[in-house]
C-alpha positions as CSV (number, residue, x, y, z in Angstrom):
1,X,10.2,28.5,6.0
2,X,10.7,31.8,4.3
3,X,8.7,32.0,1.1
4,X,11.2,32.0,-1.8
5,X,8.5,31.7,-4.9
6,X,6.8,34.4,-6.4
7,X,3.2,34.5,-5.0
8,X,4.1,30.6,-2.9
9,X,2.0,29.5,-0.5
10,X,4.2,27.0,2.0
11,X,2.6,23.4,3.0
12,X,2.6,20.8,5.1
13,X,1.8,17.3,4.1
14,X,2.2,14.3,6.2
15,X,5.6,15.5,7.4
16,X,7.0,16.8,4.6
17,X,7.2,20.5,4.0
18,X,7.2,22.7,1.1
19,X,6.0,25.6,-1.4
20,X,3.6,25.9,-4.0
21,X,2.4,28.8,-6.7
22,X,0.6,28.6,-10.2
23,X,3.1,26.6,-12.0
24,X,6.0,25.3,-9.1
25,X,6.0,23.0,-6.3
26,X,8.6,22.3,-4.0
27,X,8.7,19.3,-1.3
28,X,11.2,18.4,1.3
29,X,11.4,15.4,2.8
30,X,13.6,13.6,5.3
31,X,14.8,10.5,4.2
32,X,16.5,7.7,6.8
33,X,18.5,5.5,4.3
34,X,19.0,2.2,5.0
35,X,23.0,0.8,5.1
36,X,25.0,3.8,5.9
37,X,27.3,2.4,9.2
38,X,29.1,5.0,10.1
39,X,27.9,8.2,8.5
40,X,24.8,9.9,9.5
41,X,21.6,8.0,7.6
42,X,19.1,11.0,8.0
43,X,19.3,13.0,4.6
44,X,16.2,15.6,3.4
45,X,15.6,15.2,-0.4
46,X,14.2,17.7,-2.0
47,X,11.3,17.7,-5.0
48,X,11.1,20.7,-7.3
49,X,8.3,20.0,-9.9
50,X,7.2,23.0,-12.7
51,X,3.6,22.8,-14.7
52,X,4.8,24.8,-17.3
53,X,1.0,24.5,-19.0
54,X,0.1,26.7,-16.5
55,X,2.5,29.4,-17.1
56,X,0.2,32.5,-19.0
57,X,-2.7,30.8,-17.6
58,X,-5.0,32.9,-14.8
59,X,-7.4,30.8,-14.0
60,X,-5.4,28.7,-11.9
61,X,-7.5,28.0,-8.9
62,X,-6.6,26.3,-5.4
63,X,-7.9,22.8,-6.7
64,X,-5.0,22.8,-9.2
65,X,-2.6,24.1,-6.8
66,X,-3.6,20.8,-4.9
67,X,-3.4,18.6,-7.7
68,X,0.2,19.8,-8.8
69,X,1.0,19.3,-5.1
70,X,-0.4,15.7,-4.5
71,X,1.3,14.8,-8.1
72,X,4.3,16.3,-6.4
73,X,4.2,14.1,-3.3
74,X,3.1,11.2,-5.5
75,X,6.2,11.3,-7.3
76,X,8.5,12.2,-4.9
77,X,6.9,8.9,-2.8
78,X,8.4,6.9,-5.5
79,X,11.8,7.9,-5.3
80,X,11.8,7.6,-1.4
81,X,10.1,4.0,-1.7
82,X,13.2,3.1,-4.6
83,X,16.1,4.8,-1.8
84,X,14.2,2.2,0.6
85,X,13.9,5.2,3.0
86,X,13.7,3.6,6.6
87,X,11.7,6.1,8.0
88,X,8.7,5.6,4.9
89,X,8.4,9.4,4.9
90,X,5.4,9.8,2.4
91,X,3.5,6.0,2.7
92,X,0.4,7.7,3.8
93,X,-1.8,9.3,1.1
94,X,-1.4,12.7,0.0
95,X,-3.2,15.4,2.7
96,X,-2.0,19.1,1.6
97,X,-2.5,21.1,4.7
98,X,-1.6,25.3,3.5
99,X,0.4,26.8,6.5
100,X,-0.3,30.0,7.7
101,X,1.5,32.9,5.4
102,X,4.3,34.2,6.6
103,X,4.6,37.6,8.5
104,X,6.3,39.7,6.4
């Protein structure tokens, strides 16, 4: 994944994939949805949180970069378990795993 974010550091967690900085996180996820007959059921949704009380701030610290992260995956777990997603994509807990930085 090619860093798009200012500063972003990408992720892995549990499956899903994403970015995270001082005040975004993003979070893709692929979704099987249950009922589609004929049309392909794999779809990746995509979570794109902001913590603008962060913005200005400079002591933002990995911890918090965590936190916004799990809250991201938290949330983003609720909207896969309401779309019934087949494939449960997020039911296990929240591990945030950094990936290496890209080369540039």
């Amino acid at each position: 994944m090619k860093p798009s974010l200012d500063q972003g550091v990408p992720y892995e967690a549990n499956g899903a994939f994403g970015e995270a900085n001082d005040f975004i996180t993003k979070l893709y996820v692929e979704c099987t949805l249950p009922g589609l007959a004929d049309l392909p059921k794999a779809v990746w949704l995509y979570a794109d949180a902001s913590y603008t009380v962060n913005i200005g701030r400079t002591d933002i610290d990995q911890a918090a970069r965590d936190r916004q992260t799990a809250l991201t995956y938290l949330m983003t777990r609720r909207i896969t378990d309401a779309l019934g997603c087949e494939n449960e994509p997020l039911e296990q807990p929240p591990t945030v795993k950094p990936l290496p930085a890209p080369t540039p």
